[in-house]
mmCIF entry with sequence, helices, sheets and N, C-alpha, C, O atoms, coordinates in Angstrom:
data_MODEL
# 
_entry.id   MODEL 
# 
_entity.id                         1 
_entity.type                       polymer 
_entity.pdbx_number_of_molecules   1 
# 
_entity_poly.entity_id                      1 
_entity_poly.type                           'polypeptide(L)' 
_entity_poly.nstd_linkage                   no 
_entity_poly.nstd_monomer                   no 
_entity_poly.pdbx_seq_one_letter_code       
;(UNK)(UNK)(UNK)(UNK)(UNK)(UNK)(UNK)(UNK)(UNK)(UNK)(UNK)(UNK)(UNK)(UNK)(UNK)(UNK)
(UNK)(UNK)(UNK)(UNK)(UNK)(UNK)(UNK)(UNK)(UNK)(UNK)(UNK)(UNK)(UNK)(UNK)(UNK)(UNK)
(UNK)(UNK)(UNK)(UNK)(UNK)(UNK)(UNK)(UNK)(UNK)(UNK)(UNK)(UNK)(UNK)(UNK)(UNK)(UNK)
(UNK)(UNK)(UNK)
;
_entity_poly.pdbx_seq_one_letter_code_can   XXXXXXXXXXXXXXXXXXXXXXXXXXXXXXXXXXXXXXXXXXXXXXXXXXX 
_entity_poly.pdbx_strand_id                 A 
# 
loop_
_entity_poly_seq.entity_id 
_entity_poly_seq.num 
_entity_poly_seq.mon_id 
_entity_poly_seq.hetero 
1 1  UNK n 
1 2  UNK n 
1 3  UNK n 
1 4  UNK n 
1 5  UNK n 
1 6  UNK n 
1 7  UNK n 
1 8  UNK n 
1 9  UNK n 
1 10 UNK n 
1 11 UNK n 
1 12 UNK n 
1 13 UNK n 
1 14 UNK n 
1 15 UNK n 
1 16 UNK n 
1 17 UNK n 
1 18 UNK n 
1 19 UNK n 
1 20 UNK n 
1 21 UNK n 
1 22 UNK n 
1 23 UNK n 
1 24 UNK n 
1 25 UNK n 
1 26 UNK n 
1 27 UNK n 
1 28 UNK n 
1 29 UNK n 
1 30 UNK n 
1 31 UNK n 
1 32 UNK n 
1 33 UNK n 
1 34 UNK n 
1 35 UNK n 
1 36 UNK n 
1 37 UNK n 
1 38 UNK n 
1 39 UNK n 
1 40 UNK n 
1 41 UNK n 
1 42 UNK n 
1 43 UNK n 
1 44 UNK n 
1 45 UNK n 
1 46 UNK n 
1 47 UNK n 
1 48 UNK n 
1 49 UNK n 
1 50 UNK n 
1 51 UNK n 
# 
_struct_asym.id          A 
_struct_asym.entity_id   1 
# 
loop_
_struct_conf.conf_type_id 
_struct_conf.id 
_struct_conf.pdbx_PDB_helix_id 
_struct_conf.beg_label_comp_id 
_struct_conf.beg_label_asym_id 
_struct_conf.beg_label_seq_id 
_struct_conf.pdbx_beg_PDB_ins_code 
_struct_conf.end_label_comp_id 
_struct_conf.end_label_asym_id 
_struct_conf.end_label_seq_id 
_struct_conf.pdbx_end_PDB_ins_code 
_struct_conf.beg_auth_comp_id 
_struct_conf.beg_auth_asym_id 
_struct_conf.beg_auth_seq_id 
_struct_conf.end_auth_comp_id 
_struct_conf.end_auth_asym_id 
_struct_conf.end_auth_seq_id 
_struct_conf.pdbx_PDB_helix_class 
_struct_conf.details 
_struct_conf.pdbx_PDB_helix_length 
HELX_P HELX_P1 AA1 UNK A 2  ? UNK A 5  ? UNK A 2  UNK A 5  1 ? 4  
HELX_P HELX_P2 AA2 UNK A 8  ? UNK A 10 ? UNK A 8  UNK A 10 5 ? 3  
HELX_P HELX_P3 AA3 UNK A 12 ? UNK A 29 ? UNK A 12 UNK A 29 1 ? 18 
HELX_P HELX_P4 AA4 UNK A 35 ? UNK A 49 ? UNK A 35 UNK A 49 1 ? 15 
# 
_struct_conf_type.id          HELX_P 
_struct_conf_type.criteria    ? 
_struct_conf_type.reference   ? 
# 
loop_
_atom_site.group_PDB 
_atom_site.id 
_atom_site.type_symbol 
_atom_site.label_atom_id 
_atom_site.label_alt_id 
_atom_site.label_comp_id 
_atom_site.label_asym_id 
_atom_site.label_entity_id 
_atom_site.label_seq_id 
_atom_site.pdbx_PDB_ins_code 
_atom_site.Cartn_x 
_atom_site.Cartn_y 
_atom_site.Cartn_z 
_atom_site.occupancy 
_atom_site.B_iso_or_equiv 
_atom_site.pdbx_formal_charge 
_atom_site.auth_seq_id 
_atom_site.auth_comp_id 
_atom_site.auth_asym_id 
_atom_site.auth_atom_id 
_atom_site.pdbx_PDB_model_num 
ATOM 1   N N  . UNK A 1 1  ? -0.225  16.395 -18.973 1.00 0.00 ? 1  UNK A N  1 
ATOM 2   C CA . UNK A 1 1  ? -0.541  17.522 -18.154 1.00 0.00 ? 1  UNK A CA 1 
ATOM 3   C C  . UNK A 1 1  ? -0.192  18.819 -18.892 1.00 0.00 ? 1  UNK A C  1 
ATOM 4   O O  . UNK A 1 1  ? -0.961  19.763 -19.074 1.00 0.00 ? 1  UNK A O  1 
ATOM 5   N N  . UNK A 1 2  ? 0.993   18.729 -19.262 1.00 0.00 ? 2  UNK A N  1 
ATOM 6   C CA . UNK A 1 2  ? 1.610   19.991 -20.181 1.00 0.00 ? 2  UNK A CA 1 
ATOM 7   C C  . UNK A 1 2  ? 0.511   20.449 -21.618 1.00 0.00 ? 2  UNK A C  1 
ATOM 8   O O  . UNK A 1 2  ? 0.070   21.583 -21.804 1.00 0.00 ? 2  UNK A O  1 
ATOM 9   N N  . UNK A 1 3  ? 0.303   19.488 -22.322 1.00 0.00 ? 3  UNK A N  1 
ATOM 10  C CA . UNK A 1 3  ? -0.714  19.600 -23.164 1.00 0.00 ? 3  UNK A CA 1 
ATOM 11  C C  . UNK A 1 3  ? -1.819  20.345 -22.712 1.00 0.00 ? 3  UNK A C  1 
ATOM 12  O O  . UNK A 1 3  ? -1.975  21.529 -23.007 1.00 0.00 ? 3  UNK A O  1 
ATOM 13  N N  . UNK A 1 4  ? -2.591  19.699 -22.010 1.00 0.00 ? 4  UNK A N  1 
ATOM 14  C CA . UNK A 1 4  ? -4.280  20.170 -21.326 1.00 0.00 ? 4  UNK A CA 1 
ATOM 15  C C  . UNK A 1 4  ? -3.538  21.542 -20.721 1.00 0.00 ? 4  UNK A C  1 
ATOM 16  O O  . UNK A 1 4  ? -4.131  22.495 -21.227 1.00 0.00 ? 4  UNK A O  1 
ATOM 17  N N  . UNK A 1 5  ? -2.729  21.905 -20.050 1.00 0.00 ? 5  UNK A N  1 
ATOM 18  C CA . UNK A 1 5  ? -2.853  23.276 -19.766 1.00 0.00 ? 5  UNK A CA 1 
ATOM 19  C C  . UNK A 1 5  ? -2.439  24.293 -20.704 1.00 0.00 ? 5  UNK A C  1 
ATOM 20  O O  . UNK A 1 5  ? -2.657  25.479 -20.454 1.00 0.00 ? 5  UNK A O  1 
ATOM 21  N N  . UNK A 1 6  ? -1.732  23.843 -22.000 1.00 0.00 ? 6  UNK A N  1 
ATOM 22  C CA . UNK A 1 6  ? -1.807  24.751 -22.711 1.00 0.00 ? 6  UNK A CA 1 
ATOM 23  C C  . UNK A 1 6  ? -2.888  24.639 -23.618 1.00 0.00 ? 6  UNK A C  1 
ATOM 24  O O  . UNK A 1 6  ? -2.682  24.974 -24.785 1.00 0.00 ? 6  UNK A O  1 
ATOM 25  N N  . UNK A 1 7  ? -3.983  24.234 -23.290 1.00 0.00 ? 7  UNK A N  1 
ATOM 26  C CA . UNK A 1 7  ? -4.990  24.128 -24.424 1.00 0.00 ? 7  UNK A CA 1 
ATOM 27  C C  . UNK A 1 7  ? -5.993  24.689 -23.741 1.00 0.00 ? 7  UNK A C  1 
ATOM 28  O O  . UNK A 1 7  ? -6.998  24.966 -24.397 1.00 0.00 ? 7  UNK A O  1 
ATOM 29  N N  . UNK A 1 8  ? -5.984  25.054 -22.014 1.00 0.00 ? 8  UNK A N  1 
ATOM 30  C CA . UNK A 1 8  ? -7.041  25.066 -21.186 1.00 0.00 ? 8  UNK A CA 1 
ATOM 31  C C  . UNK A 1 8  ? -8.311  26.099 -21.686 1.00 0.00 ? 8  UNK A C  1 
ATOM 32  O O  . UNK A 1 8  ? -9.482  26.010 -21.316 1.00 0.00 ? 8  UNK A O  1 
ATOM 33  N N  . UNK A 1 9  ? -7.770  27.047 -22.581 1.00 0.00 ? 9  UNK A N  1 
ATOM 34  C CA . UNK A 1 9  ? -8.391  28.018 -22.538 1.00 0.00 ? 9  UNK A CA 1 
ATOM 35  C C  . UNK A 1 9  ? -9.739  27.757 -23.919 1.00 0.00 ? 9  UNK A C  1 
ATOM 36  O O  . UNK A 1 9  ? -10.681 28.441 -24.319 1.00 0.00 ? 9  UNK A O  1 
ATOM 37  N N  . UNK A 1 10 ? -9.266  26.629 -24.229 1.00 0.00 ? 10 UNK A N  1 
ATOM 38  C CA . UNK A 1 10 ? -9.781  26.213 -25.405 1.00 0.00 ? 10 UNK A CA 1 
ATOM 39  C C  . UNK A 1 10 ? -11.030 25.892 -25.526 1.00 0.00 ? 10 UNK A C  1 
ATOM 40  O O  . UNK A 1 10 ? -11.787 26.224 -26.438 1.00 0.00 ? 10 UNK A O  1 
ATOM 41  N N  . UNK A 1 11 ? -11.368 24.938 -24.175 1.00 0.00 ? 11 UNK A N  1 
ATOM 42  C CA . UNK A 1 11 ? -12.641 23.844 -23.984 1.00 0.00 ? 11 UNK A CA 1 
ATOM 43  C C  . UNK A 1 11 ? -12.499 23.588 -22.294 1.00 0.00 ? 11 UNK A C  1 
ATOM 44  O O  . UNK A 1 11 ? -11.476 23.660 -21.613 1.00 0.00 ? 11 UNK A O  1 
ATOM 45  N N  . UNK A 1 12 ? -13.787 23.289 -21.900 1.00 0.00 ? 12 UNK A N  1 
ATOM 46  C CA . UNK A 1 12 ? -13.812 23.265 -20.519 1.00 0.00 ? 12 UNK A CA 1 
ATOM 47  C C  . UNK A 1 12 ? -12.820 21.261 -20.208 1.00 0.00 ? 12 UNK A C  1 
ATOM 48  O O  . UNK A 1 12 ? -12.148 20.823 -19.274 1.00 0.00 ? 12 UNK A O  1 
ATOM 49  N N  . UNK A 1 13 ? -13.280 20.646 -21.569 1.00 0.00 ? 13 UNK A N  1 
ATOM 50  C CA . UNK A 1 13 ? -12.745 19.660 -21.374 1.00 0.00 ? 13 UNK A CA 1 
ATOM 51  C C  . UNK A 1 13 ? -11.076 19.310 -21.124 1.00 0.00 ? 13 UNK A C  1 
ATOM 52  O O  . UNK A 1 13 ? -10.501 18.258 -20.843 1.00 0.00 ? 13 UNK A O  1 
ATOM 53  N N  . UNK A 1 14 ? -10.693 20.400 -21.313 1.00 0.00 ? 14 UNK A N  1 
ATOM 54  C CA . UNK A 1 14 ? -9.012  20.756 -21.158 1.00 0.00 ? 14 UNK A CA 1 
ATOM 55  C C  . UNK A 1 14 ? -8.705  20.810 -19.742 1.00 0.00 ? 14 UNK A C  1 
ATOM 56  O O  . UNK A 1 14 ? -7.664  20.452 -19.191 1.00 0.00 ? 14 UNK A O  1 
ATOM 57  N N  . UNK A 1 15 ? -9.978  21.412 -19.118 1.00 0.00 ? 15 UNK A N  1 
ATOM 58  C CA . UNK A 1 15 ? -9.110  21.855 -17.887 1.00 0.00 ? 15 UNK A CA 1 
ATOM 59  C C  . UNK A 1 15 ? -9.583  20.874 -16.926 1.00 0.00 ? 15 UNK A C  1 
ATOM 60  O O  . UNK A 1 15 ? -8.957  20.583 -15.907 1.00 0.00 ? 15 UNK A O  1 
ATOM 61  N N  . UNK A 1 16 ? -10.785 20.329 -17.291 1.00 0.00 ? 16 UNK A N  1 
ATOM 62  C CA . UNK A 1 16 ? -11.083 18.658 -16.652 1.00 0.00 ? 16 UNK A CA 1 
ATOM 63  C C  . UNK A 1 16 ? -10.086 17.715 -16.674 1.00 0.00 ? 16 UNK A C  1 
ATOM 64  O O  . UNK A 1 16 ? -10.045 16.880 -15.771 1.00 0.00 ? 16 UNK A O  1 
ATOM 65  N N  . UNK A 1 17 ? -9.088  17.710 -17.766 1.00 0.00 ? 17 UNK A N  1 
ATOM 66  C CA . UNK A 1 17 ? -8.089  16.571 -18.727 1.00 0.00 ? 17 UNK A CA 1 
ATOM 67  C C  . UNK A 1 17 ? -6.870  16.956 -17.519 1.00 0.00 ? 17 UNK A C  1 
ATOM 68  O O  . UNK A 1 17 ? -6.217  16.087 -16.942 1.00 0.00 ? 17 UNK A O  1 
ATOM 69  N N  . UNK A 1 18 ? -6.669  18.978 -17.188 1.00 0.00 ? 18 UNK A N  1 
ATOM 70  C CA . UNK A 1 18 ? -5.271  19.137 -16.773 1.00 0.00 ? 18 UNK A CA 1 
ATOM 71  C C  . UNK A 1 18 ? -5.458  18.641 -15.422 1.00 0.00 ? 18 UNK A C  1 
ATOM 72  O O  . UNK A 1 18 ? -4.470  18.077 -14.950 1.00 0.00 ? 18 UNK A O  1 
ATOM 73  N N  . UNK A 1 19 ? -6.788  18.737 -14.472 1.00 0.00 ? 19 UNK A N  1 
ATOM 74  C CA . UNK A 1 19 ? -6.733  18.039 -12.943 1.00 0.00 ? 19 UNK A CA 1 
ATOM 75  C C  . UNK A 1 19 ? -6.837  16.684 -12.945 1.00 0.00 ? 19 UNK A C  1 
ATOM 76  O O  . UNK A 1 19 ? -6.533  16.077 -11.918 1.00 0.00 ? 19 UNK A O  1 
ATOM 77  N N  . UNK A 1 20 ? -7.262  16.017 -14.040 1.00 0.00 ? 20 UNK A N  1 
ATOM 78  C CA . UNK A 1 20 ? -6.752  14.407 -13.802 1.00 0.00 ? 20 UNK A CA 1 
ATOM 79  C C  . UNK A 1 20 ? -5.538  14.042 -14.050 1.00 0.00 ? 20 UNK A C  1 
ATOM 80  O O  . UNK A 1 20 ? -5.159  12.987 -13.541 1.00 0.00 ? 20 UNK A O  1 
ATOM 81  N N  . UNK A 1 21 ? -4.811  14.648 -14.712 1.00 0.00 ? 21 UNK A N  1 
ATOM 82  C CA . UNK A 1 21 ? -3.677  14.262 -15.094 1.00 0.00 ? 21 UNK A CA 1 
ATOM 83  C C  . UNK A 1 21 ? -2.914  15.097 -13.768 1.00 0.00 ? 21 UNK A C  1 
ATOM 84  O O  . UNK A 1 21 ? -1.837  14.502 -13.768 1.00 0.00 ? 21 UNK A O  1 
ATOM 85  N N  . UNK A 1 22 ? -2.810  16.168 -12.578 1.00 0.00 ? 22 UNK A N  1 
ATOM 86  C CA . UNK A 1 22 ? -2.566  16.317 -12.149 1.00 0.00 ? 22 UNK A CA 1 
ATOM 87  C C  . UNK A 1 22 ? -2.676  15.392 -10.414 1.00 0.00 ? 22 UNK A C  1 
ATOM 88  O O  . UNK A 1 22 ? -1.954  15.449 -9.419  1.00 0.00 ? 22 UNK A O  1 
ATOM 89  N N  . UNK A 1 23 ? -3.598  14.816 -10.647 1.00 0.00 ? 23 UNK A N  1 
ATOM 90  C CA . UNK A 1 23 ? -4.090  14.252 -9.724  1.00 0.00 ? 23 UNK A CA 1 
ATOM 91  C C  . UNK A 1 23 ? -3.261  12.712 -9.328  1.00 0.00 ? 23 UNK A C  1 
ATOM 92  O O  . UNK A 1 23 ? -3.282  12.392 -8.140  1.00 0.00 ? 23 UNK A O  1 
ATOM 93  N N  . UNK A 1 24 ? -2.403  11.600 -10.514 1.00 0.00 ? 24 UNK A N  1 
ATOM 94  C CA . UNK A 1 24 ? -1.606  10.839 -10.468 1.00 0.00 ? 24 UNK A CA 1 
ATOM 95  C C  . UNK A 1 24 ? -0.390  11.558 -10.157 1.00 0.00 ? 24 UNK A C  1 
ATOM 96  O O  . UNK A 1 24 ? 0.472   10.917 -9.555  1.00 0.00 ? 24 UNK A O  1 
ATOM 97  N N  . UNK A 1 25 ? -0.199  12.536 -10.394 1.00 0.00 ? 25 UNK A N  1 
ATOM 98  C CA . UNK A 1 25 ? 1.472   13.135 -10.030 1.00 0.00 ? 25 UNK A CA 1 
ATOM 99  C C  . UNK A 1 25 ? 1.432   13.741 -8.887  1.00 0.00 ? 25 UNK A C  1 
ATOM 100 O O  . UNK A 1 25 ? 2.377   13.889 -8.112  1.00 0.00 ? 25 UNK A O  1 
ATOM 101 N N  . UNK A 1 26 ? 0.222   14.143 -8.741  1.00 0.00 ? 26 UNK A N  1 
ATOM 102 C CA . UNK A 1 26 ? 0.300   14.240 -6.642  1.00 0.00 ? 26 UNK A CA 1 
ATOM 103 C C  . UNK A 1 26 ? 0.275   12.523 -5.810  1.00 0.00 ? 26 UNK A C  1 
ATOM 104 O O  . UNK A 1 26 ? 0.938   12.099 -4.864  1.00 0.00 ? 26 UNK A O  1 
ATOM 105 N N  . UNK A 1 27 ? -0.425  12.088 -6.368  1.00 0.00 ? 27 UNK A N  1 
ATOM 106 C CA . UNK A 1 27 ? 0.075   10.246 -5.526  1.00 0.00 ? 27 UNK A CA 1 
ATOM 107 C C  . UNK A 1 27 ? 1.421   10.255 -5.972  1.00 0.00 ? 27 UNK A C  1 
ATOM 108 O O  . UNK A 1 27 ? 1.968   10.908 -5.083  1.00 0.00 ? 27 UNK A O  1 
ATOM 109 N N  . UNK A 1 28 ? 2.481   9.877  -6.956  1.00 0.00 ? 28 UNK A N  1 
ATOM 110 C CA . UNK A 1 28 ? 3.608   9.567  -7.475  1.00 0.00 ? 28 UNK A CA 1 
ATOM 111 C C  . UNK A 1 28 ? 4.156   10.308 -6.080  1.00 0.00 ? 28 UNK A C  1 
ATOM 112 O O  . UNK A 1 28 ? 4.418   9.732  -5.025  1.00 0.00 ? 28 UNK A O  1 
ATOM 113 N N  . UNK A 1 29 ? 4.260   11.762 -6.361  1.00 0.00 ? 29 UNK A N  1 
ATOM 114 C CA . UNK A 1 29 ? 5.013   12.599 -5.548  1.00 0.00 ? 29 UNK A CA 1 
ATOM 115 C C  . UNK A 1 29 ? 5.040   11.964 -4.116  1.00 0.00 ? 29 UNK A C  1 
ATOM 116 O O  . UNK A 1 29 ? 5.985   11.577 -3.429  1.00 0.00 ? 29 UNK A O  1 
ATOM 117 N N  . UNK A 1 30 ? 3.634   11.987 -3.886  1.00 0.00 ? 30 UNK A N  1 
ATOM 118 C CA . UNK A 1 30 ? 3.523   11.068 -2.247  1.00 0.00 ? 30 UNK A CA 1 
ATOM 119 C C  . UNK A 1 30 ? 4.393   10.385 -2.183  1.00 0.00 ? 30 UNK A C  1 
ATOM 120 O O  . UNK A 1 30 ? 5.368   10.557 -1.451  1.00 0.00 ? 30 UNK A O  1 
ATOM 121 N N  . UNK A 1 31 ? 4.178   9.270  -3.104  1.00 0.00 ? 31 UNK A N  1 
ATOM 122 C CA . UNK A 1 31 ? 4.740   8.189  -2.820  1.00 0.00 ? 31 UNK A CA 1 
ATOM 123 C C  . UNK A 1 31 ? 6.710   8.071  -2.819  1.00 0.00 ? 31 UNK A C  1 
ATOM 124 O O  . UNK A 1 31 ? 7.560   7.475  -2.156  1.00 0.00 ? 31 UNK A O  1 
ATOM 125 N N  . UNK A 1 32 ? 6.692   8.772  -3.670  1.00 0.00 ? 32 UNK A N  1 
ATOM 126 C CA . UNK A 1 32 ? 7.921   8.828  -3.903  1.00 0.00 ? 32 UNK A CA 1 
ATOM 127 C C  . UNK A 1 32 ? 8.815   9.739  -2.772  1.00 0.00 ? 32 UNK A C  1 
ATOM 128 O O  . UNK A 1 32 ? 9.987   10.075 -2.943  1.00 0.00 ? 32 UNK A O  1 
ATOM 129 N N  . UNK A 1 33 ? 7.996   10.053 -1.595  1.00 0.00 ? 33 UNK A N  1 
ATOM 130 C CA . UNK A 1 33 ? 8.737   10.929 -0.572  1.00 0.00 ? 33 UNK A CA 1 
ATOM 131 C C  . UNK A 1 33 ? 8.995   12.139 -0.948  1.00 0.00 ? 33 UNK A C  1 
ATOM 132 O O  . UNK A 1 33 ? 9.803   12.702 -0.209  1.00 0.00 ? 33 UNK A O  1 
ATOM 133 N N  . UNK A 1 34 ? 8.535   12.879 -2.001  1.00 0.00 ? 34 UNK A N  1 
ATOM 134 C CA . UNK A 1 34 ? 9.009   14.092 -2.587  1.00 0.00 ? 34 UNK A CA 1 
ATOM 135 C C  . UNK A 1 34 ? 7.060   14.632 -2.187  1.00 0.00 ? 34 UNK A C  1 
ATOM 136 O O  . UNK A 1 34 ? 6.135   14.382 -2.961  1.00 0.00 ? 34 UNK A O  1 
ATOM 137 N N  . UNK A 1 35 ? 6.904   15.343 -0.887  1.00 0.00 ? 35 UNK A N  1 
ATOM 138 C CA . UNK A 1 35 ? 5.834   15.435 -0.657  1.00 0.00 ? 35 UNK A CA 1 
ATOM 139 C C  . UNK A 1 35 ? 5.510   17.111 -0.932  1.00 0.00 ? 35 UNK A C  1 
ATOM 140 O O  . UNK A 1 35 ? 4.410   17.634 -0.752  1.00 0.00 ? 35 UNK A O  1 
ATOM 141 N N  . UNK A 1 36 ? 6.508   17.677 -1.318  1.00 0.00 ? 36 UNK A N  1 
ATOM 142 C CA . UNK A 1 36 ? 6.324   19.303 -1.479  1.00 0.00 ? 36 UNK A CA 1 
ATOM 143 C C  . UNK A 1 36 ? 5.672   19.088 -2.901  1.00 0.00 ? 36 UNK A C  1 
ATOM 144 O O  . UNK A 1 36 ? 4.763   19.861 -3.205  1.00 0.00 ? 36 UNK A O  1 
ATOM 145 N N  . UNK A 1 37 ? 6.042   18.127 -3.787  1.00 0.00 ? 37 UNK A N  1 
ATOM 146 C CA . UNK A 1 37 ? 5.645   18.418 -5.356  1.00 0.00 ? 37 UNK A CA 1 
ATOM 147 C C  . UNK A 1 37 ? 4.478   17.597 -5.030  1.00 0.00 ? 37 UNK A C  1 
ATOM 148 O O  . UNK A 1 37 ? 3.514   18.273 -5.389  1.00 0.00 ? 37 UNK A O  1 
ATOM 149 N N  . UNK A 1 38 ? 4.013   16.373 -4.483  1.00 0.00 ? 38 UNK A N  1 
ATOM 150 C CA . UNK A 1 38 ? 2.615   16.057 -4.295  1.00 0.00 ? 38 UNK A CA 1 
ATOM 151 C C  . UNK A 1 38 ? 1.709   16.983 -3.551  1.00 0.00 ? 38 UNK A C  1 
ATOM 152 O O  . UNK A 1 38 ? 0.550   16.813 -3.930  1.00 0.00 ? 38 UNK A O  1 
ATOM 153 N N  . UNK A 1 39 ? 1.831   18.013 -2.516  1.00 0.00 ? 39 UNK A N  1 
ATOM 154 C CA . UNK A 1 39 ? 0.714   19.285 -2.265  1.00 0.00 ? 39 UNK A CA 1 
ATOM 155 C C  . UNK A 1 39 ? 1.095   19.814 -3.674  1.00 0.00 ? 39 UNK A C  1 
ATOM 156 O O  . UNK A 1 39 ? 0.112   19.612 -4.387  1.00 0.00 ? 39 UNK A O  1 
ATOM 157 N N  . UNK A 1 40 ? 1.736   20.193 -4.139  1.00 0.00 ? 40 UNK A N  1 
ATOM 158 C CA . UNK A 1 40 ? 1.450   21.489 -5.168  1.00 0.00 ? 40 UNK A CA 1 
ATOM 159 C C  . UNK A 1 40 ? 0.838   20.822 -6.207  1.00 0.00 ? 40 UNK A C  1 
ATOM 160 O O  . UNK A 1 40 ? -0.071  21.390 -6.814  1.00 0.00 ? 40 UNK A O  1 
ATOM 161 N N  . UNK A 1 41 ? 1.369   19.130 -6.671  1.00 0.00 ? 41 UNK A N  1 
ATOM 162 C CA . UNK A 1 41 ? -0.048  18.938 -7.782  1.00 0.00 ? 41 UNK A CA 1 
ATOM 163 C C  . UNK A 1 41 ? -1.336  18.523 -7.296  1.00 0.00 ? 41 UNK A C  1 
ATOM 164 O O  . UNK A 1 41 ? -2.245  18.144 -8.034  1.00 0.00 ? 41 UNK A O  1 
ATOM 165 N N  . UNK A 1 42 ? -1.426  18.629 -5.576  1.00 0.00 ? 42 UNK A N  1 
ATOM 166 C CA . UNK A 1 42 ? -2.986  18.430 -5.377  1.00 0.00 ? 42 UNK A CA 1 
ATOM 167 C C  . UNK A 1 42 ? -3.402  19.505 -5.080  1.00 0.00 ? 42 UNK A C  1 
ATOM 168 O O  . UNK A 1 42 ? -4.444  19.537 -4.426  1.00 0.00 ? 42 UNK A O  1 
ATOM 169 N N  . UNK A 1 43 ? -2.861  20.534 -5.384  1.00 0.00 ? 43 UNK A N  1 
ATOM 170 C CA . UNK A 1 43 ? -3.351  21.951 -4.979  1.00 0.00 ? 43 UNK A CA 1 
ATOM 171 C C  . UNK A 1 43 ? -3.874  22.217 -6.705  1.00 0.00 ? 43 UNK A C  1 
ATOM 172 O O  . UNK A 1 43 ? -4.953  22.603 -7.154  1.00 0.00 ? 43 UNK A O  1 
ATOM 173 N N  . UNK A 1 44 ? -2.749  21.870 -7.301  1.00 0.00 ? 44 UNK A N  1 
ATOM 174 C CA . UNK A 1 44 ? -3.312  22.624 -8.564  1.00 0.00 ? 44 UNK A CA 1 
ATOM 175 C C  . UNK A 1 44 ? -4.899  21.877 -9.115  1.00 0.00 ? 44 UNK A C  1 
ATOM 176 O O  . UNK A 1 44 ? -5.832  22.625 -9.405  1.00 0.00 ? 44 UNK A O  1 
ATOM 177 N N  . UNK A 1 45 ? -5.052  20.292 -9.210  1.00 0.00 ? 45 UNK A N  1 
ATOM 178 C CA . UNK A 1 45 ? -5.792  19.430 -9.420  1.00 0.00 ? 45 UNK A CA 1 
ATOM 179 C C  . UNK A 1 45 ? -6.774  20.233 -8.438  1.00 0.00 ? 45 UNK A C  1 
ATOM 180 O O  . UNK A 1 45 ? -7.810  20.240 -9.104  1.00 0.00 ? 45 UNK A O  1 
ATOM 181 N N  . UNK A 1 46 ? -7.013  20.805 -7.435  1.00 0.00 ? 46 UNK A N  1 
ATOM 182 C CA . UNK A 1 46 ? -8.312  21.084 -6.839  1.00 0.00 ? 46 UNK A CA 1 
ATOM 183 C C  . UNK A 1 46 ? -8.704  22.641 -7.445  1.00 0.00 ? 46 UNK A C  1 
ATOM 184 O O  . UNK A 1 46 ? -9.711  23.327 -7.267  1.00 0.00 ? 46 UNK A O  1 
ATOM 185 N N  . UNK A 1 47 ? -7.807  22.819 -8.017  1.00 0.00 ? 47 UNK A N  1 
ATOM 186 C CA . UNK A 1 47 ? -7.896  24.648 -8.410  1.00 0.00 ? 47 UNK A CA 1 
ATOM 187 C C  . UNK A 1 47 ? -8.545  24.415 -9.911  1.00 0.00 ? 47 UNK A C  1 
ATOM 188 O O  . UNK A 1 47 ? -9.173  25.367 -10.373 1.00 0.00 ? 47 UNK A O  1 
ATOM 189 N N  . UNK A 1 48 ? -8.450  23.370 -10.600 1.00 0.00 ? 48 UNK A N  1 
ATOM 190 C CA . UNK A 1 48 ? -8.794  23.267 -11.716 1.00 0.00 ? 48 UNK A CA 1 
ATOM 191 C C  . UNK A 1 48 ? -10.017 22.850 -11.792 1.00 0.00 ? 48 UNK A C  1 
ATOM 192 O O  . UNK A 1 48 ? -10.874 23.456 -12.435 1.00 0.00 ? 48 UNK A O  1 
ATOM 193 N N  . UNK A 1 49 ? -10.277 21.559 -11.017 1.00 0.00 ? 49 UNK A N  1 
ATOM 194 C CA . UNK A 1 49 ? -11.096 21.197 -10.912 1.00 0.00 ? 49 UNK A CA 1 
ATOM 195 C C  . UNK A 1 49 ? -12.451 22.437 -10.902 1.00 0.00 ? 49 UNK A C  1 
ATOM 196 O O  . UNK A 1 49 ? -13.444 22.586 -11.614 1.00 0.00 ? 49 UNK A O  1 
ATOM 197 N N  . UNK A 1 50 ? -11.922 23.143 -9.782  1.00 0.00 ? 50 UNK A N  1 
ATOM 198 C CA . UNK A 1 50 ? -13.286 23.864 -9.017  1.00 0.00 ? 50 UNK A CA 1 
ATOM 199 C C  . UNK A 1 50 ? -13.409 25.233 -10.415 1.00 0.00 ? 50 UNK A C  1 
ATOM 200 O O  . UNK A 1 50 ? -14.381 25.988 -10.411 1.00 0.00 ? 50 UNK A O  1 
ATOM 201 N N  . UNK A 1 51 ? -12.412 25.347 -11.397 1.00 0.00 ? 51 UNK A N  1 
ATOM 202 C CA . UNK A 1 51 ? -12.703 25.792 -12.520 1.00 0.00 ? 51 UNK A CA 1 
ATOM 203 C C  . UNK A 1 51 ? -14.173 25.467 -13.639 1.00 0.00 ? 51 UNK A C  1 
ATOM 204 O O  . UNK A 1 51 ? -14.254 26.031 -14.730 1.00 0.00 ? 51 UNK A O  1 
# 
């Protein structure tokens, strides 16, 4: 995740790379009961996406 967003500016394929990779750490978060950090990586994963 850290990678693709510092590269985002590079290639559109970066910022495709940073919402998938954001998109398993919003389930984890779910799952793991830590549900404030799963909205914020499915917030970011939809913000990128729609990039």
């Amino acid at each position: 995740m850290l990678r693709f967003y510092a590269l985002d500016d590079r290639s559109p394929w970066n910022i495709l790379g940073f919402a998938g990779a954001c998109a398993p750490g919003s389930v984890y978060g779910f799952l793991q009961g830590a549900w404030p950090f799963g909205i914020a990586d499915a917030v970011r994963a939809l913000v990128a996406a729609r990039r």
